[in-house]
KELUMVEX-462169 format. One record per residue: residue number from 0; residue in one letter; x, y, z of N, C-alpha, C in turn. Coordinates in nm, 2 decimals, m for minus. Each point is the difference from the previous one (the first is absolute). Layout:
! KELUMVEX-462169
> num	residuo	nc1	nc2	nc3	cac1	cac2	cac3	cc1	cc2	cc3
> NUM	A	X	Y	Z	X	Y	Z	X	Y	Z $
...
! end
This chain:
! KELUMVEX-462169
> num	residuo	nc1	nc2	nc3	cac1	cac2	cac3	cc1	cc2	cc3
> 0	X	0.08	m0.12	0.00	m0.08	0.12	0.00	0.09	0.12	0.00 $
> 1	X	m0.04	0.11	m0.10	0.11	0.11	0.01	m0.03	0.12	0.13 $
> 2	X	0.08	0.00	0.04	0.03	0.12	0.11	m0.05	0.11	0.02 $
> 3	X	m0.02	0.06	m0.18	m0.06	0.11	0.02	m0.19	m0.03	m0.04 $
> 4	X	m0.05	m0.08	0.07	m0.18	0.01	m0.07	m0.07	0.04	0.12 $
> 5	X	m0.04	0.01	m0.01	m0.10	0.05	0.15	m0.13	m0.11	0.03 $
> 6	X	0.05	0.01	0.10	m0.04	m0.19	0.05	m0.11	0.02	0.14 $
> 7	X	m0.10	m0.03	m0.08	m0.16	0.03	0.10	m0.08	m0.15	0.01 $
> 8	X	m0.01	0.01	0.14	m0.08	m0.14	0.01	m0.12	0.03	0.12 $
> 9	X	m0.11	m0.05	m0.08	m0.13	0.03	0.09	m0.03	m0.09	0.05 $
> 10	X	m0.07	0.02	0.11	0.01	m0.10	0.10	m0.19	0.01	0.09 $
> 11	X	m0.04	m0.17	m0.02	m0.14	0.05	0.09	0.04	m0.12	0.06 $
> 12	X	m0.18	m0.07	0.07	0.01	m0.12	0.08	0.03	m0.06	m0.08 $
> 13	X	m0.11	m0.08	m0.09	0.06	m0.09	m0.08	0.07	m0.04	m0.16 $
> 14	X	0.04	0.11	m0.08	0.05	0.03	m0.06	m0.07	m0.07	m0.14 $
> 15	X	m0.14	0.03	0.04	m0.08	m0.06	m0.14	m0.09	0.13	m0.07 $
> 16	X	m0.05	0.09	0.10	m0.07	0.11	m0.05	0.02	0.12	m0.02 $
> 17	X	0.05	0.11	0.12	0.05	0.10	m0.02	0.14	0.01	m0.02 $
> 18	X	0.08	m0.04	0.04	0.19	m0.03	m0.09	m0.04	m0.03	m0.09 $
> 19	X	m0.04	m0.08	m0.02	0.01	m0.10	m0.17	m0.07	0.15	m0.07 $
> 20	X	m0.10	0.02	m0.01	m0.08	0.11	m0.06	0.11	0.19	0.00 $
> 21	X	0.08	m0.03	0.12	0.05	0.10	0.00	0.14	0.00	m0.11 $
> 22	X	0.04	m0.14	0.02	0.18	m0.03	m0.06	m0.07	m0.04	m0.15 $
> 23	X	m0.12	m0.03	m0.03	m0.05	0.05	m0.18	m0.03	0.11	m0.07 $
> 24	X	m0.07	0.11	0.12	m0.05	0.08	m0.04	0.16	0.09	m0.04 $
> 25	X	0.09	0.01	0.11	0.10	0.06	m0.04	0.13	m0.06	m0.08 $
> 26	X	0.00	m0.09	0.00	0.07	m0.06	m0.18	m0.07	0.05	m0.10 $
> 27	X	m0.13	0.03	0.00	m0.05	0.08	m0.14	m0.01	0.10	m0.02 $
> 28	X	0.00	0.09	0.13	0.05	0.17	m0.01	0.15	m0.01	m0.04 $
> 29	X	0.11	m0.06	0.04	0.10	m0.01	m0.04	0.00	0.02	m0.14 $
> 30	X	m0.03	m0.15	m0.02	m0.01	m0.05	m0.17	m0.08	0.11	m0.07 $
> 31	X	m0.06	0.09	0.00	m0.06	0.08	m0.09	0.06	0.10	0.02 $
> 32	X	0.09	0.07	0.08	0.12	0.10	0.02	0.08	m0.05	m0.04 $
> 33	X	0.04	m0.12	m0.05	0.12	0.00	m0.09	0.12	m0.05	0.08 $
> 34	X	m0.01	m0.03	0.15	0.06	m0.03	0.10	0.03	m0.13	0.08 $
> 35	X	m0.02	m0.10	m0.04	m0.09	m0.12	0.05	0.23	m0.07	0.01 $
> 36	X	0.08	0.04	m0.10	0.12	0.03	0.06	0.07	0.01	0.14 $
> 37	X	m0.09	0.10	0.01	0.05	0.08	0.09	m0.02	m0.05	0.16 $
> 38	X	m0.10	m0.11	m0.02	m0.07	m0.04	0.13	0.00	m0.15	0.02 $
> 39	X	m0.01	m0.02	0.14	m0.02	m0.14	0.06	m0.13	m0.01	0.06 $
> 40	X	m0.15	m0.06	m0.02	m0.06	0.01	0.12	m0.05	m0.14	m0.01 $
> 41	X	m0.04	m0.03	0.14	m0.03	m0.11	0.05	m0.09	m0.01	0.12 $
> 42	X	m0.04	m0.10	0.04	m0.14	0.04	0.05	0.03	m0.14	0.14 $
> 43	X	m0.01	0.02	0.13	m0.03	m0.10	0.11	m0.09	m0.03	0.09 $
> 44	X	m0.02	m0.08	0.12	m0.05	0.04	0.12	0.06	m0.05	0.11 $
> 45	X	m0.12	0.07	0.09	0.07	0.03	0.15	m0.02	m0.16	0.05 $
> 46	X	m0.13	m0.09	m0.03	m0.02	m0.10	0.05	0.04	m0.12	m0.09 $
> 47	X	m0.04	m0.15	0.07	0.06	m0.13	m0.11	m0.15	m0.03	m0.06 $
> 48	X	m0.13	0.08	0.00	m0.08	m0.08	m0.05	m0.06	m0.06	m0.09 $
> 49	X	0.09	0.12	m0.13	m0.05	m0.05	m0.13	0.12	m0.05	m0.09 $
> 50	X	0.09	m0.01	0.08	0.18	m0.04	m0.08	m0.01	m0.08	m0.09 $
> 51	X	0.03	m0.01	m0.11	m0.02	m0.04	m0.12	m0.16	m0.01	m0.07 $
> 52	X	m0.08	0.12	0.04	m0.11	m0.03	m0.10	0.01	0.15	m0.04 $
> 53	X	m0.06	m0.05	m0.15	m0.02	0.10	m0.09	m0.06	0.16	0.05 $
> 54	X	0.02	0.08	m0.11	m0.14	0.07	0.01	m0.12	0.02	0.02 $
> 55	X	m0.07	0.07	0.10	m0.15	0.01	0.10	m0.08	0.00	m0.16 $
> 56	X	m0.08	m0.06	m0.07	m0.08	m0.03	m0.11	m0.07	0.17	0.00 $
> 57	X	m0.05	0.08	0.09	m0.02	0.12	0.04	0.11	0.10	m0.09 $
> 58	X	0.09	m0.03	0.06	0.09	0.10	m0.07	0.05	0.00	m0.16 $
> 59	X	m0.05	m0.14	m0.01	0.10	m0.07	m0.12	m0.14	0.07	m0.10 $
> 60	X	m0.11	m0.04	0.00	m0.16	0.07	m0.07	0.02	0.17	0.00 $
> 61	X	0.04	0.05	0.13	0.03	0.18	0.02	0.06	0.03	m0.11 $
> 62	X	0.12	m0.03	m0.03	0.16	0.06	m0.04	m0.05	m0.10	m0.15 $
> 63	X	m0.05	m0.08	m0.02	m0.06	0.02	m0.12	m0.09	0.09	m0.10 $
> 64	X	m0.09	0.00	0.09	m0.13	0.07	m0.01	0.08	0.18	m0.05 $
> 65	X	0.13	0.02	0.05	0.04	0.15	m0.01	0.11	0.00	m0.07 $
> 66	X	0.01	m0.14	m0.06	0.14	0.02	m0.10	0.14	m0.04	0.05 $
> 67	X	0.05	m0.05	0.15	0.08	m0.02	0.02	0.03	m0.17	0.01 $
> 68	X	0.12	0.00	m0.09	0.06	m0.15	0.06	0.01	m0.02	0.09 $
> 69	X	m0.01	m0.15	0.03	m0.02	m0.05	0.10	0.14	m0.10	m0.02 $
> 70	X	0.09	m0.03	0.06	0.09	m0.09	0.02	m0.02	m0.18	0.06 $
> 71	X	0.14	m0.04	0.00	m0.08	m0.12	0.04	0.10	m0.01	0.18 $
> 72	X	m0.06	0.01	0.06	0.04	0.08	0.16	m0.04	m0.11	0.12 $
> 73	X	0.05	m0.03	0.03	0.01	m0.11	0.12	0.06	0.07	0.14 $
> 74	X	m0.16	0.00	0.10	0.10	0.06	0.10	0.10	m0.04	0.07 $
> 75	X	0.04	0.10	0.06	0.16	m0.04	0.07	m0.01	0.09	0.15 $
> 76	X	0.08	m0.01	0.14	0.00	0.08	0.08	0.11	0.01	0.00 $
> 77	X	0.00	0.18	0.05	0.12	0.07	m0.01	0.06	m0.05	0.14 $
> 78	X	0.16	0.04	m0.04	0.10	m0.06	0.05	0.12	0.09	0.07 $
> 79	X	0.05	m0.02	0.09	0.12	0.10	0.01	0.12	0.07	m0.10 $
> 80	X	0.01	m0.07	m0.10	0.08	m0.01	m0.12	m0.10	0.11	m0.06 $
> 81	X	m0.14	m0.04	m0.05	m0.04	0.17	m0.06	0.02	0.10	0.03 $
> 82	X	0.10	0.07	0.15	m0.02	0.10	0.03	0.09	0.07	m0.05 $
> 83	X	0.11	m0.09	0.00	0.11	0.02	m0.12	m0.03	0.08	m0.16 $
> 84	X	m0.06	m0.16	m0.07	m0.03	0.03	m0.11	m0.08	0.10	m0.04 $
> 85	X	m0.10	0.03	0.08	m0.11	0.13	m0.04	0.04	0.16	0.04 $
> 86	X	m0.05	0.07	m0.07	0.01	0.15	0.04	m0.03	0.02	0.09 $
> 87	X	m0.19	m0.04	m0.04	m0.11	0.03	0.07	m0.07	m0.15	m0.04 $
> 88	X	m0.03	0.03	0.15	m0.14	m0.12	0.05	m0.12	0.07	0.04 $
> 89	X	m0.09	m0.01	m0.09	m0.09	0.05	0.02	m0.13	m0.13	0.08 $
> 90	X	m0.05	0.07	0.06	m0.15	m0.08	0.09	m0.12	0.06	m0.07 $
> 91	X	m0.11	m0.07	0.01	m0.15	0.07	0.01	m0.03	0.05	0.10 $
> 92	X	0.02	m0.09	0.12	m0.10	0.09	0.08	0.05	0.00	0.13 $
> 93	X	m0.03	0.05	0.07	0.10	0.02	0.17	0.04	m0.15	0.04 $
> 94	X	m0.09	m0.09	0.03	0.04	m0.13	0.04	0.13	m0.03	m0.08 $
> 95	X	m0.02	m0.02	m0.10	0.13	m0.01	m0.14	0.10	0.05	0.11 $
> 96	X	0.01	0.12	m0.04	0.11	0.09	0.10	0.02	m0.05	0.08 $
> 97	X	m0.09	m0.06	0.13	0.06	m0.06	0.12	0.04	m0.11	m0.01 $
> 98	X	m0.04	m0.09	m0.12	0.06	m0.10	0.00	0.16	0.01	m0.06 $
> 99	X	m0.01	0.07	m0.09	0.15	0.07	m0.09	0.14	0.01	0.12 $
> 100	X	m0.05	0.10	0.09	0.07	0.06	0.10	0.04	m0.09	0.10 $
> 101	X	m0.08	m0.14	m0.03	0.01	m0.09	0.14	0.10	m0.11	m0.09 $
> 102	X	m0.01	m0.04	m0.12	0.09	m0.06	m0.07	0.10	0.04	m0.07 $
> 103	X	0.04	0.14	m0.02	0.10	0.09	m0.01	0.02	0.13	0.06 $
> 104	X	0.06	m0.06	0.10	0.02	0.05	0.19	0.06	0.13	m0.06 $
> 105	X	0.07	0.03	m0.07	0.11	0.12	0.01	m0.04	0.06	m0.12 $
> 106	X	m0.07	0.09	m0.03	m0.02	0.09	m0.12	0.11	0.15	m0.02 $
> 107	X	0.10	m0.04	0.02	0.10	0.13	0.00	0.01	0.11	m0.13 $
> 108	X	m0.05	m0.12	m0.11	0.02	0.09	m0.09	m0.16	0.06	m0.07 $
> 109	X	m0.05	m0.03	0.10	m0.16	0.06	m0.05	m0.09	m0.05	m0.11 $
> 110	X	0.08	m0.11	m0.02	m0.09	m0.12	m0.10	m0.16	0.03	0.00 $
> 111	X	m0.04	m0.06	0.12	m0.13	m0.05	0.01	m0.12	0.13	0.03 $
> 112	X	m0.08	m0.04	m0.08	m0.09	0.12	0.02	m0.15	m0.07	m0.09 $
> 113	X	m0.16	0.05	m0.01	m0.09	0.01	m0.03	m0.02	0.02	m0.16 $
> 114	X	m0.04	m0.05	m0.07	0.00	0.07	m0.14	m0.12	0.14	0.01 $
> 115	X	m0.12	0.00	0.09	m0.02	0.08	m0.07	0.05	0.16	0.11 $
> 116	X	0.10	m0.02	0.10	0.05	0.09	0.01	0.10	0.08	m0.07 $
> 117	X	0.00	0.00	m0.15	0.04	0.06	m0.08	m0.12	0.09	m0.06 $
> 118	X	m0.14	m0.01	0.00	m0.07	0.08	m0.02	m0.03	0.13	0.08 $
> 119	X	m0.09	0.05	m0.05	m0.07	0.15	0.13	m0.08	m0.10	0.09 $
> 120	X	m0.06	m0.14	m0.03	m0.05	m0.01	0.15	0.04	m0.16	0.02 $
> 121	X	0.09	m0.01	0.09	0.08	m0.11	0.07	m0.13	m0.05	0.04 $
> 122	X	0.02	m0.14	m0.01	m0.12	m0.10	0.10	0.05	m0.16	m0.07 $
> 123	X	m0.08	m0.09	0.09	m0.04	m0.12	m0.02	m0.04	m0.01	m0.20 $
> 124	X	0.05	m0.16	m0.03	m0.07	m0.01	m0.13	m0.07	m0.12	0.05 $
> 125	X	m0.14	0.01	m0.01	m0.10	m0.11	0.03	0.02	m0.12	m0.06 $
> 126	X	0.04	m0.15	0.09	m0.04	m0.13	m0.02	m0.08	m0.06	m0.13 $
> 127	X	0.04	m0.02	m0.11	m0.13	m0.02	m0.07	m0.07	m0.20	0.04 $
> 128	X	0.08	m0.01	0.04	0.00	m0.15	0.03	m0.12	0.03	0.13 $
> 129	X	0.00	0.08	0.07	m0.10	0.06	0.10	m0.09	0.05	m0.06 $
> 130	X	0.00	0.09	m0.08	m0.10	0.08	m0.05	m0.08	m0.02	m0.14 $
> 131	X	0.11	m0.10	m0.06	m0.05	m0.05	m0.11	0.00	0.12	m0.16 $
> 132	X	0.03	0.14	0.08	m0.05	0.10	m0.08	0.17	0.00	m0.08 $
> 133	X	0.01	m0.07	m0.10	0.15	0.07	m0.04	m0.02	0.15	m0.08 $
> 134	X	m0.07	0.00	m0.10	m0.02	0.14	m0.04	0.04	0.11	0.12 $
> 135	X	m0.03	0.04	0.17	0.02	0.09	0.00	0.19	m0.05	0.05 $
> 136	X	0.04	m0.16	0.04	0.15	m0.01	0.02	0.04	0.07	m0.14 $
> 137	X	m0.02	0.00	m0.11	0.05	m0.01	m0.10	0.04	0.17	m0.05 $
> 138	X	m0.12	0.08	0.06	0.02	0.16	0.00	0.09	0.06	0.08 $
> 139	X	0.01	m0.11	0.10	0.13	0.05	0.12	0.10	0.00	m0.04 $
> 140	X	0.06	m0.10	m0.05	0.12	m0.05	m0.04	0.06	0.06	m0.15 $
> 141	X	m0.14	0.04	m0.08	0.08	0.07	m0.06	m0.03	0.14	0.01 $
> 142	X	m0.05	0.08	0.09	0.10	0.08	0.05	0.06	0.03	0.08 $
> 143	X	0.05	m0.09	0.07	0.12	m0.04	0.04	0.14	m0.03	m0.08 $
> 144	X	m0.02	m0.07	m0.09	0.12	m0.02	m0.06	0.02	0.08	m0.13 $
> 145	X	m0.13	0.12	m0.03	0.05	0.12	m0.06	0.07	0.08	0.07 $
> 146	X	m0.03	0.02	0.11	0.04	0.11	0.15	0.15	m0.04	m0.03 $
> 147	X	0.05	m0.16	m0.01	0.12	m0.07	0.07	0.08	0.07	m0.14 $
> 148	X	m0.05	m0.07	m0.16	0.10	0.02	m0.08	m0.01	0.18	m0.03 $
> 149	X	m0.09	0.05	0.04	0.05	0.19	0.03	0.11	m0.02	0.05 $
> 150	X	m0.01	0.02	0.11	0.11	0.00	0.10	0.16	m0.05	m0.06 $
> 151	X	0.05	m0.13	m0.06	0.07	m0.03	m0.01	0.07	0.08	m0.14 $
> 152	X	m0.11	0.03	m0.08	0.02	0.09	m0.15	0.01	0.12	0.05 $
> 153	X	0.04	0.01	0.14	m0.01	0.20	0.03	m0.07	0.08	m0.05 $
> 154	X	m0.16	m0.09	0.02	m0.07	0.13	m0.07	m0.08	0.05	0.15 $
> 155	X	0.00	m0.05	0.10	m0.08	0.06	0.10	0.12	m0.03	0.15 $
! end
């Protein structure tokens, strides 16, 4: 992996709905900026419960339904070694966070943070596996990961 890409990895409970949805949605903002080069993203979770199953069928219908590829993505839980490899580790939702912070004790370099605390209004991105509703996960995240690749393109 080269040194200079900028290496993002989203992170929920079980890394079937909102990561997976988040680490697609922004390989395709990439890929349509012409940047997809430039970037590493990858997608985890905090728990073991869905480790090696595919994409939430929810998300995989969403990110169709709006044009985005869908990969073929097997979850995985993050590890001590990601903290290394990633810039940023991004969470959904506060629990994420607590769980992030409880399995990578030392955040010195300010890695870990919220995706949609890159917008004007920082909060929770709703469970769709709870809520069932991905359309409004799906509004979160992407803007959130418009908010994210601003930010990294120095435009805000």
């Amino acid at each position: 992996m080269k040194n200079d890409l900028i290496r993002i990895l989203f992170v929920c409970h079980g890394n079937i709905c909102r990561s997976t949805m988040a680490e697609f949605v922004m390989k395709d903002m990439v890929r349509k900026c012409g940047m997809e080069d430039k970037f590493y993203i990858d997608s985890a979770a905090t728990s073991t419960d869905e480790i090696g199953n595919g994409v939430h069928h929810g998300t995989v219908k969403k990110l169709r339904e709006v044009g985005v590829p869908v990969g073929d993505h097997r979850a995985r839980q993050i590890t001590g070694k990601d903290y290394e490899k990633y810039d940023y580790i991004i969470g959904m939702d506060n629990q994420n966070l607590r769980n992030m912070r409880r399995m990578l004790p030392y955040d010195g370099k300010g890695k870990i943070c919220l995706l949609l605390d890159f917008t004007e209004a920082p909060r929770d991105i709703a469970d769709p596996w709870f809520t069932g509703d991905f359309d409004a996960t799906y509004d979160d995240v992407l803007k959130g990961c418009a908010a994210l690749l601003d930010r990294l393109l120095g435009k805000r």
